[in-house]
PDB file of N, CA, C and O in Angstrom:
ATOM      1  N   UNK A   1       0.839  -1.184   0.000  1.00  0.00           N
ATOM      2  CA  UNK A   1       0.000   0.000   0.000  1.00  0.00           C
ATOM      3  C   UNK A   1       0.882   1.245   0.000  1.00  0.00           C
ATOM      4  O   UNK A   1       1.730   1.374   0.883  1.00  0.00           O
ATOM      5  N   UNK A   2       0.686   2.370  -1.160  1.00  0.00           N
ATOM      6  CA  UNK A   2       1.523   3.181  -1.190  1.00  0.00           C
ATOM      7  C   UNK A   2       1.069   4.382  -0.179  1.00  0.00           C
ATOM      8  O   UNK A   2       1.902   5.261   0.042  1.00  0.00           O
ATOM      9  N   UNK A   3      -0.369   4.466   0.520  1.00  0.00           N
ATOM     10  CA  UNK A   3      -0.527   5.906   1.569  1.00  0.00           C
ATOM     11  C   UNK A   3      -0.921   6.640   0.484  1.00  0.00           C
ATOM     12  O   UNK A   3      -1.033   6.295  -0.692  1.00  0.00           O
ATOM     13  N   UNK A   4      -1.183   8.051   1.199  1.00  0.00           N
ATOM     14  CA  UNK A   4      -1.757   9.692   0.665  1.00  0.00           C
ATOM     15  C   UNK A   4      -0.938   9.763   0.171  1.00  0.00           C
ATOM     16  O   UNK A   4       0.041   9.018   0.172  1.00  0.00           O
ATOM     17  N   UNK A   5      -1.194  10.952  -0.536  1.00  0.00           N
ATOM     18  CA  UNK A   5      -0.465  11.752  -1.596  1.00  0.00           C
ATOM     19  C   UNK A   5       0.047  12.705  -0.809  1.00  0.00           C
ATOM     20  O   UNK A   5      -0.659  12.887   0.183  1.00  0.00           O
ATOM     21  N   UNK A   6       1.203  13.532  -0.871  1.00  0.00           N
ATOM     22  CA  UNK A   6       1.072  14.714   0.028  1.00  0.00           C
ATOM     23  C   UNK A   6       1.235  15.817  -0.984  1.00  0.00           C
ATOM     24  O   UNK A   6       1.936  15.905  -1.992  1.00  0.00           O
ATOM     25  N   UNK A   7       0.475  16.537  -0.475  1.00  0.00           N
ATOM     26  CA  UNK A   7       0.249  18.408  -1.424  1.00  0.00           C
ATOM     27  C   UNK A   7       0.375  19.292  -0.823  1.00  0.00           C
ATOM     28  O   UNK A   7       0.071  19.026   0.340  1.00  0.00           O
ATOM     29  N   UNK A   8       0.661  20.245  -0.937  1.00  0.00           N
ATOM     30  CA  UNK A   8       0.851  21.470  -0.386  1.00  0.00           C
ATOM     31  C   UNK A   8       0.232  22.770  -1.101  1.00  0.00           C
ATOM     32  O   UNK A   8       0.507  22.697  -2.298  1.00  0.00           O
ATOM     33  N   UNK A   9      -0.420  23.803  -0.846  1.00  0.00           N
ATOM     34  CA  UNK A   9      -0.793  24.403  -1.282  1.00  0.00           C
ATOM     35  C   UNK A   9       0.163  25.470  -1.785  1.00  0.00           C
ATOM     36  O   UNK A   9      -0.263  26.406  -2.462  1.00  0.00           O
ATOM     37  N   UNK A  10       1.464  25.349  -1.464  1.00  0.00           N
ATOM     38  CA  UNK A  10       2.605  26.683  -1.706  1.00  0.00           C
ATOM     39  C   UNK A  10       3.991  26.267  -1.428  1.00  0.00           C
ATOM     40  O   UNK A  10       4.213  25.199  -0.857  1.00  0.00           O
ATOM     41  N   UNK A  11       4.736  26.894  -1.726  1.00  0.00           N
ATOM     42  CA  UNK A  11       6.016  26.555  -0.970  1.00  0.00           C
ATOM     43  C   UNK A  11       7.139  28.044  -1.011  1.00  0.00           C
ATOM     44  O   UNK A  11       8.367  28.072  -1.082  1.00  0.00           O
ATOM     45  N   UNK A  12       6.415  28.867  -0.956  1.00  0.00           N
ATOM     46  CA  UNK A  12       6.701  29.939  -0.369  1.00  0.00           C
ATOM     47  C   UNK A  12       7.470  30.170   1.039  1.00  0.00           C
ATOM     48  O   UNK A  12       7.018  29.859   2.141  1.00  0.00           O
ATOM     49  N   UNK A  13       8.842  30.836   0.756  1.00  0.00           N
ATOM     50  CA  UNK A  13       9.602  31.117   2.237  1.00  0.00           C
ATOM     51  C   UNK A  13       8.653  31.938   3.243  1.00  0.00           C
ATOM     52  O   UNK A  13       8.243  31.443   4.293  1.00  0.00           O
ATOM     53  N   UNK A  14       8.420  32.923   2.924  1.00  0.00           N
ATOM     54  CA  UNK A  14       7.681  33.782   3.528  1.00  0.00           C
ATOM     55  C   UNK A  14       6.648  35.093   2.727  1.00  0.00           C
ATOM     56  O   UNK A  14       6.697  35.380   1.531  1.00  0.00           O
ATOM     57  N   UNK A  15       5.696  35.775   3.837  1.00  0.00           N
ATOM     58  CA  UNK A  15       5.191  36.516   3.207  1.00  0.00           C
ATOM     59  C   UNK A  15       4.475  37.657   3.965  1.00  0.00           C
ATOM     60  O   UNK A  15       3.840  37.302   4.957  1.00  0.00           O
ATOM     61  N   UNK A  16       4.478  39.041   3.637  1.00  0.00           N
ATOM     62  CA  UNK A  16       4.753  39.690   4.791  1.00  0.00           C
ATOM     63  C   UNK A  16       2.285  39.584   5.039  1.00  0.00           C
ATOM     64  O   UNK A  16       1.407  39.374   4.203  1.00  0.00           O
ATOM     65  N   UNK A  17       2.228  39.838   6.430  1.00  0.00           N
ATOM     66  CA  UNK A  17       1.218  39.918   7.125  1.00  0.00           C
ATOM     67  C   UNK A  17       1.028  40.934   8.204  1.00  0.00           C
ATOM     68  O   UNK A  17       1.860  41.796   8.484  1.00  0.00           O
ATOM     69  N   UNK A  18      -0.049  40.781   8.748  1.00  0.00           N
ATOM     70  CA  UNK A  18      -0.358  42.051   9.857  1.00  0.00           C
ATOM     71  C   UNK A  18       0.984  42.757  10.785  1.00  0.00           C
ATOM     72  O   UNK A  18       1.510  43.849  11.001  1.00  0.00           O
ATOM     73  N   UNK A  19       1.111  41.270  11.156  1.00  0.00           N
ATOM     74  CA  UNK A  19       2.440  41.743  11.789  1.00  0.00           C
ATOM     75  C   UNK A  19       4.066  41.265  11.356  1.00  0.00           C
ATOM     76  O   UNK A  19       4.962  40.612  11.891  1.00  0.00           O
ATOM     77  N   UNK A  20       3.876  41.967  10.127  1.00  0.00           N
ATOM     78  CA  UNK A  20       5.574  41.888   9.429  1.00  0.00           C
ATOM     79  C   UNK A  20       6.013  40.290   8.702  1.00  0.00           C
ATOM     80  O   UNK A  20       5.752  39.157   9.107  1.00  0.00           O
ATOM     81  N   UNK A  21       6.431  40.543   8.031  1.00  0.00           N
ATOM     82  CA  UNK A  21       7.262  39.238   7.504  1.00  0.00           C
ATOM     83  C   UNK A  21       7.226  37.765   8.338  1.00  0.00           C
ATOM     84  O   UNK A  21       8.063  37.349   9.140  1.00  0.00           O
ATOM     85  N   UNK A  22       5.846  37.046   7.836  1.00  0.00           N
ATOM     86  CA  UNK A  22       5.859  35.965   8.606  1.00  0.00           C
ATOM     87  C   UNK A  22       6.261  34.529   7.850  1.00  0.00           C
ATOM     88  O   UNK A  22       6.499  34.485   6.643  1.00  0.00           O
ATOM     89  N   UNK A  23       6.299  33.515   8.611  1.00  0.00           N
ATOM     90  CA  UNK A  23       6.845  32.205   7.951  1.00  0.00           C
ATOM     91  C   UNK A  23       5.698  31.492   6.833  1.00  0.00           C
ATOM     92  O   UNK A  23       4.638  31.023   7.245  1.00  0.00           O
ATOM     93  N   UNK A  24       5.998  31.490   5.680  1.00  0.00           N
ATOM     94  CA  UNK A  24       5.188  30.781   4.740  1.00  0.00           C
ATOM     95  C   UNK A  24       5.483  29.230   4.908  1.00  0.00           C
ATOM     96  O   UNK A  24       6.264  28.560   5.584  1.00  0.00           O
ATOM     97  N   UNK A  25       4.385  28.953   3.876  1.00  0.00           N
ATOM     98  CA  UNK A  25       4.005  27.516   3.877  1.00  0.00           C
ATOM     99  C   UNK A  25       5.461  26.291   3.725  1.00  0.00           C
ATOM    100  O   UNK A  25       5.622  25.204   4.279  1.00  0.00           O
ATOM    101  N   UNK A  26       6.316  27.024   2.766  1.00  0.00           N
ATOM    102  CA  UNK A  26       7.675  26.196   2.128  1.00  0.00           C
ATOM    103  C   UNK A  26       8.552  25.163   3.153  1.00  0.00           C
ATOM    104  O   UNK A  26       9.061  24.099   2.803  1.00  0.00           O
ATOM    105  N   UNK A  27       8.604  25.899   4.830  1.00  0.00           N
ATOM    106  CA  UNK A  27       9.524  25.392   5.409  1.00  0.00           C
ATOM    107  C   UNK A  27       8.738  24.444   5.793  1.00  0.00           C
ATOM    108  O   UNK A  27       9.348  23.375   5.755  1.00  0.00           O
ATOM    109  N   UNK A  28       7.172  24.274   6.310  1.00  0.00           N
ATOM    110  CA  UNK A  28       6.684  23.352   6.495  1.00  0.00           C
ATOM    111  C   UNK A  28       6.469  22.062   5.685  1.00  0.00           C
ATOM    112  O   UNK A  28       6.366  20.963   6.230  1.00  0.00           O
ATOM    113  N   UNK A  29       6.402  22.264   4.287  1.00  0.00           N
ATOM    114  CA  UNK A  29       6.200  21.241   3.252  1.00  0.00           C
ATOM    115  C   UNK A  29       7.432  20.652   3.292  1.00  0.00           C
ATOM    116  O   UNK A  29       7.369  19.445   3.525  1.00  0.00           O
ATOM    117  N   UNK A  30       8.779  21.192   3.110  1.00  0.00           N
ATOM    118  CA  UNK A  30      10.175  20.910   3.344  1.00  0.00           C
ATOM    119  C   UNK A  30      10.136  19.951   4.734  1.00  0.00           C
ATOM    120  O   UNK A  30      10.986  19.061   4.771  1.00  0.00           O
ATOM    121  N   UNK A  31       9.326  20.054   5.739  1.00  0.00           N
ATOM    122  CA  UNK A  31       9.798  19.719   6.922  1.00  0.00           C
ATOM    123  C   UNK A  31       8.759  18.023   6.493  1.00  0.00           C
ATOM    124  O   UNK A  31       9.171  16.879   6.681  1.00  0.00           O
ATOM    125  N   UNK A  32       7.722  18.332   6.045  1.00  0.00           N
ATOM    126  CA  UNK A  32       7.143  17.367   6.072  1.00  0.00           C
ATOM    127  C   UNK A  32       7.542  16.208   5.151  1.00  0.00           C
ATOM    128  O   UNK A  32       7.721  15.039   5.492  1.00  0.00           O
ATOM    129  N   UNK A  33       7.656  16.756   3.877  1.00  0.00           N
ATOM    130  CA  UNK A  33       8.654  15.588   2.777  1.00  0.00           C
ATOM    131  C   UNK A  33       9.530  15.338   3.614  1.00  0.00           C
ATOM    132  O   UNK A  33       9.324  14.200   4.036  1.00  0.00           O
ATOM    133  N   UNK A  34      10.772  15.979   4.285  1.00  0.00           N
ATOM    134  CA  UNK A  34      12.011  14.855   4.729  1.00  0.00           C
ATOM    135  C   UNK A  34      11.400  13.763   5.661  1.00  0.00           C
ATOM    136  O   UNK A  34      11.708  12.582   5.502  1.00  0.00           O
ATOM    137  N   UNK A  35      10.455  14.198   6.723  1.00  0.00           N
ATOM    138  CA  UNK A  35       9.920  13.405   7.792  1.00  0.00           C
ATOM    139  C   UNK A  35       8.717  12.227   7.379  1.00  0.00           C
ATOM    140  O   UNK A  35       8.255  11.471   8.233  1.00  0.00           O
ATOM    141  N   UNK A  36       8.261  12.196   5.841  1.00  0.00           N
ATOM    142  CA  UNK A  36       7.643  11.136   5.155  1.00  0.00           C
ATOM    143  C   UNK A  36       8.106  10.777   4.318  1.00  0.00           C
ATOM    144  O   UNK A  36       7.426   9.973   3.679  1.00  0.00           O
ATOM    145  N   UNK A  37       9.263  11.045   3.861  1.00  0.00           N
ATOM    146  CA  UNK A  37      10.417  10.457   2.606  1.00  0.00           C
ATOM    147  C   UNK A  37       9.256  10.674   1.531  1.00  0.00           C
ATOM    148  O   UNK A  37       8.790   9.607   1.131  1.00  0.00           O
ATOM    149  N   UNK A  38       8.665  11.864   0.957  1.00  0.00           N
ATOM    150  CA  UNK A  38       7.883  12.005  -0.080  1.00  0.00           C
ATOM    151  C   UNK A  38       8.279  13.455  -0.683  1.00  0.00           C
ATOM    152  O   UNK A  38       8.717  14.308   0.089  1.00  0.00           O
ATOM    153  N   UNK A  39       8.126  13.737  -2.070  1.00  0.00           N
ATOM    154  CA  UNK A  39       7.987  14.776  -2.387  1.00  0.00           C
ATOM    155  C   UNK A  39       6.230  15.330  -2.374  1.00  0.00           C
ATOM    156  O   UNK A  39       5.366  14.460  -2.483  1.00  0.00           O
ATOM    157  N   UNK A  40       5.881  16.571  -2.257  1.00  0.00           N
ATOM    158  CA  UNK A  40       4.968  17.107  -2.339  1.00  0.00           C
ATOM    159  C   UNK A  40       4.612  17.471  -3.231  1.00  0.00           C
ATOM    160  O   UNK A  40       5.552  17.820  -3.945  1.00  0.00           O
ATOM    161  N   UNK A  41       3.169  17.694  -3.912  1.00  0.00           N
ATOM    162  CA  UNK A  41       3.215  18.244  -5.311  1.00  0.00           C
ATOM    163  C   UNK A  41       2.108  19.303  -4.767  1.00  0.00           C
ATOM    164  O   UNK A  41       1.120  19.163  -4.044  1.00  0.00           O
ATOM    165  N   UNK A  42       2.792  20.615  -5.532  1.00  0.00           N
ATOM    166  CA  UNK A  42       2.674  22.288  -5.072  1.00  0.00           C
ATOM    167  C   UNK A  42       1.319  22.521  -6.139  1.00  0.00           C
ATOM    168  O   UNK A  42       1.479  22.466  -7.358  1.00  0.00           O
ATOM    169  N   UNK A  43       0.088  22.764  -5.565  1.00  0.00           N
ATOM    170  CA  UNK A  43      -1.163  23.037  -6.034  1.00  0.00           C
ATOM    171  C   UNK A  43      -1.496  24.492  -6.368  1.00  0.00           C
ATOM    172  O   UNK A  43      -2.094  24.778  -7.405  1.00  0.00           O
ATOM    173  N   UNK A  44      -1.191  25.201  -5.680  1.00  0.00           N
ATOM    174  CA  UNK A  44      -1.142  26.732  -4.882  1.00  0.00           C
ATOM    175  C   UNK A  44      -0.241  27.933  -6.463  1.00  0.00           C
ATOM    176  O   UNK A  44       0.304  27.714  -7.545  1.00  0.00           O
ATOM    177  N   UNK A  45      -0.594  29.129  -5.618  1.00  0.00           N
ATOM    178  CA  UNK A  45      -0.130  29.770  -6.721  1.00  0.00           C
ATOM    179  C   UNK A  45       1.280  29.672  -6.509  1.00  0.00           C
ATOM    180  O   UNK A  45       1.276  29.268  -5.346  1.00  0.00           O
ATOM    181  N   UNK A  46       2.686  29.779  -6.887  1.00  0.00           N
ATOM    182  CA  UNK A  46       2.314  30.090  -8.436  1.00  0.00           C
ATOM    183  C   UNK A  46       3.030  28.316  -8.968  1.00  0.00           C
ATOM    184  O   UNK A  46       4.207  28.298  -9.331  1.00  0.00           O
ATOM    185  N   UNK A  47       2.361  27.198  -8.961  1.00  0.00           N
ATOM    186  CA  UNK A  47       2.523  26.401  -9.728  1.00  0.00           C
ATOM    187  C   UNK A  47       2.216  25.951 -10.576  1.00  0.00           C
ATOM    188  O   UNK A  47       1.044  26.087 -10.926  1.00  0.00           O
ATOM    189  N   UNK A  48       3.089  25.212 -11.310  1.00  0.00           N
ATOM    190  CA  UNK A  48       2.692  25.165 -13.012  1.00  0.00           C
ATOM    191  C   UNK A  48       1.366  24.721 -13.307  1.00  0.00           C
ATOM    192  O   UNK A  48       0.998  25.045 -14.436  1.00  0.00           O
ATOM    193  N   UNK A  49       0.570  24.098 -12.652  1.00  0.00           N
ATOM    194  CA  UNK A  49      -0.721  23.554 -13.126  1.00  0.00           C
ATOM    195  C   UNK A  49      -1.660  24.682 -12.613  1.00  0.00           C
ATOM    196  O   UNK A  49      -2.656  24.139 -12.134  1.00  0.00           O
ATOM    197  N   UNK A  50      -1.729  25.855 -12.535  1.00  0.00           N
ATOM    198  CA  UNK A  50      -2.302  27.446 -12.530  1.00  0.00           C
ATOM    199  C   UNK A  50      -2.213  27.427 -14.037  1.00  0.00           C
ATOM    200  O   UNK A  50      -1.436  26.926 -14.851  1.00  0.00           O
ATOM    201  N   UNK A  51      -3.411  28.235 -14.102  1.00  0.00           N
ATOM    202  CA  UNK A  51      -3.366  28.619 -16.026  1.00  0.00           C
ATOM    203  C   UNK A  51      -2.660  29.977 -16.238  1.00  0.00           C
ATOM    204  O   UNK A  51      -2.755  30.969 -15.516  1.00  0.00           O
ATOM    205  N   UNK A  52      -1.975  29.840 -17.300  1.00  0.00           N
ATOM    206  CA  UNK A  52      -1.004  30.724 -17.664  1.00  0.00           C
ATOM    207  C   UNK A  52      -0.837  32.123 -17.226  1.00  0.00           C
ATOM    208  O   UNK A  52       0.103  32.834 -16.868  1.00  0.00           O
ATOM    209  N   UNK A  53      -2.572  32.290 -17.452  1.00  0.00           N
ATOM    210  CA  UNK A  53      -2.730  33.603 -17.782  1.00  0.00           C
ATOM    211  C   UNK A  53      -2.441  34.386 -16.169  1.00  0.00           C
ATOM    212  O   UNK A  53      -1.933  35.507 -16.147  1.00  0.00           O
ATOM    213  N   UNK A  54      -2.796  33.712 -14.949  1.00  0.00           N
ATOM    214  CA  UNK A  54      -2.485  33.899 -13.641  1.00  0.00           C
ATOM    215  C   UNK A  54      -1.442  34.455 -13.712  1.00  0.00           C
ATOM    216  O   UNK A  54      -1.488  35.418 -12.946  1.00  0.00           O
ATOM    217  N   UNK A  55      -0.273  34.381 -14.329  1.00  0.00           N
ATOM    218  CA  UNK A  55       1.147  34.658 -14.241  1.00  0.00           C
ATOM    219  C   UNK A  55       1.407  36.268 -14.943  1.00  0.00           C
ATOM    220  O   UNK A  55       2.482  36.862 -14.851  1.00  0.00           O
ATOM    221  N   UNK A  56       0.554  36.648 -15.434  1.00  0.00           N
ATOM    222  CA  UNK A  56       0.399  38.154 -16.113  1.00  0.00           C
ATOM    223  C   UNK A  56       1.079  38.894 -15.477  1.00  0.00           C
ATOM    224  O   UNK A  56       0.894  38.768 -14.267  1.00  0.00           O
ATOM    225  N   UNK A  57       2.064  39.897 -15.859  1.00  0.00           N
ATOM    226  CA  UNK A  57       2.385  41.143 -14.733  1.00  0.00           C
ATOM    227  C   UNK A  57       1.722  41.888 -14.164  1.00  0.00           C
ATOM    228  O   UNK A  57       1.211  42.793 -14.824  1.00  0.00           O
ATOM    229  N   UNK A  58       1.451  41.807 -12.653  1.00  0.00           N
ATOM    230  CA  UNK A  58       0.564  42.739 -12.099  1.00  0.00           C
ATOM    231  C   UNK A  58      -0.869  41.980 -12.049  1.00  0.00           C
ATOM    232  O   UNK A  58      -1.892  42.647 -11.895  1.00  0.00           O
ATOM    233  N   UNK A  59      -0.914  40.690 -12.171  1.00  0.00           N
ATOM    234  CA  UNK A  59      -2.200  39.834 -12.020  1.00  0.00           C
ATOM    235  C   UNK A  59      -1.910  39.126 -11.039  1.00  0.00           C
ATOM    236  O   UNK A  59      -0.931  38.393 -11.182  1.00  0.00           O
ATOM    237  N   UNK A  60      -2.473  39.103 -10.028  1.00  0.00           N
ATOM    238  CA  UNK A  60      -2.550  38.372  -8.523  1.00  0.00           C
ATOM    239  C   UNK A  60      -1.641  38.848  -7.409  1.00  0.00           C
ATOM    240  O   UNK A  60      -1.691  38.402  -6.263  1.00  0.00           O
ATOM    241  N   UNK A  61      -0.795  39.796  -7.834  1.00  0.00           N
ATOM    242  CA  UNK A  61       0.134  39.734  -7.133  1.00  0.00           C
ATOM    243  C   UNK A  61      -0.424  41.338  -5.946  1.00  0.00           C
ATOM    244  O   UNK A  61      -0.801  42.493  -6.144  1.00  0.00           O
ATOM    245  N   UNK A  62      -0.225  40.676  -5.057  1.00  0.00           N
ATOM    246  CA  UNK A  62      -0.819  41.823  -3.636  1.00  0.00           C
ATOM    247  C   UNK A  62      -0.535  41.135  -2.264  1.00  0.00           C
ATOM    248  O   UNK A  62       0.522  40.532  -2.077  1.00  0.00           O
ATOM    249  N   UNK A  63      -1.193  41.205  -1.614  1.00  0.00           N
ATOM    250  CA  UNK A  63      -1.144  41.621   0.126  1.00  0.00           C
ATOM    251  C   UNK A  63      -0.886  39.566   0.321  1.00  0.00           C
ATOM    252  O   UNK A  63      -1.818  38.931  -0.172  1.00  0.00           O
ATOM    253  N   UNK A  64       0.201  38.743   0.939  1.00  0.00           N
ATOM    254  CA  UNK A  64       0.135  37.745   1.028  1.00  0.00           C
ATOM    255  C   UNK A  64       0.656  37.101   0.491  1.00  0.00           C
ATOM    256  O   UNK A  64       0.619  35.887   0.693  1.00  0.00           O
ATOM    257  N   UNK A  65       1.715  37.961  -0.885  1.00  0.00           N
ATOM    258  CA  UNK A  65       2.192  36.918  -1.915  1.00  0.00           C
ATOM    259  C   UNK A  65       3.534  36.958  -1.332  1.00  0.00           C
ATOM    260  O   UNK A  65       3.882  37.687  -0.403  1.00  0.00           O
ATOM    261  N   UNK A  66       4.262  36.104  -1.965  1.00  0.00           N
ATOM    262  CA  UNK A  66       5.850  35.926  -1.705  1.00  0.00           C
ATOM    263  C   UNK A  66       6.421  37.208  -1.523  1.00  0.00           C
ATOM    264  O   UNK A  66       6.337  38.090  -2.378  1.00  0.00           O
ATOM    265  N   UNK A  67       7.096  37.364  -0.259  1.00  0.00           N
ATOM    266  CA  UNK A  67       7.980  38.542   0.071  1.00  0.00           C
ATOM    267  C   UNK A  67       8.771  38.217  -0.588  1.00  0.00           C
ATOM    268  O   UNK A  67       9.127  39.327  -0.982  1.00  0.00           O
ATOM    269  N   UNK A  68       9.851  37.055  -1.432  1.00  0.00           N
ATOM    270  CA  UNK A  68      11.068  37.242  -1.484  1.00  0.00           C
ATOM    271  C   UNK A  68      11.715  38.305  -2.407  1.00  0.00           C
ATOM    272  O   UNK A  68      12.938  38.450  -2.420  1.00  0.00           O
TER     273      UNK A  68
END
């Protein structure tokens, strides 16, 4: 029996919030693949299975997205 799938909705370092530059989703997905010997497959923006057009300059991008 191979188990769940594991997904993640992001894998984003961080991203700034109410109160300043907080920890995004990335280190957790990172933490969780080494500790289930799985890779994750990234659902969330901005991964490749998002339709293209999402990726526009100046389309989605605001309050929550990747600080880096």
């Amino acid at each position: 029996m191979e188990g769940a799938a594991l997904v993640a909705m992001g894998d984003n370092r961080s991203f700034r919030g109410d109160a300043g530059l907080m920890l995004g989703i990335g280190p957790f997905k990172v933490a969780l693949e080494y500790a289930s010997g799985r890779s994750a497959s990234v659902i969330g923006k901005p991964a490749p299975a998002l339709p293209r057009r999402l990726h526009a300059p100046g389309v989605g991008a605001g309050r929550g997205d990747d600080a880096r």
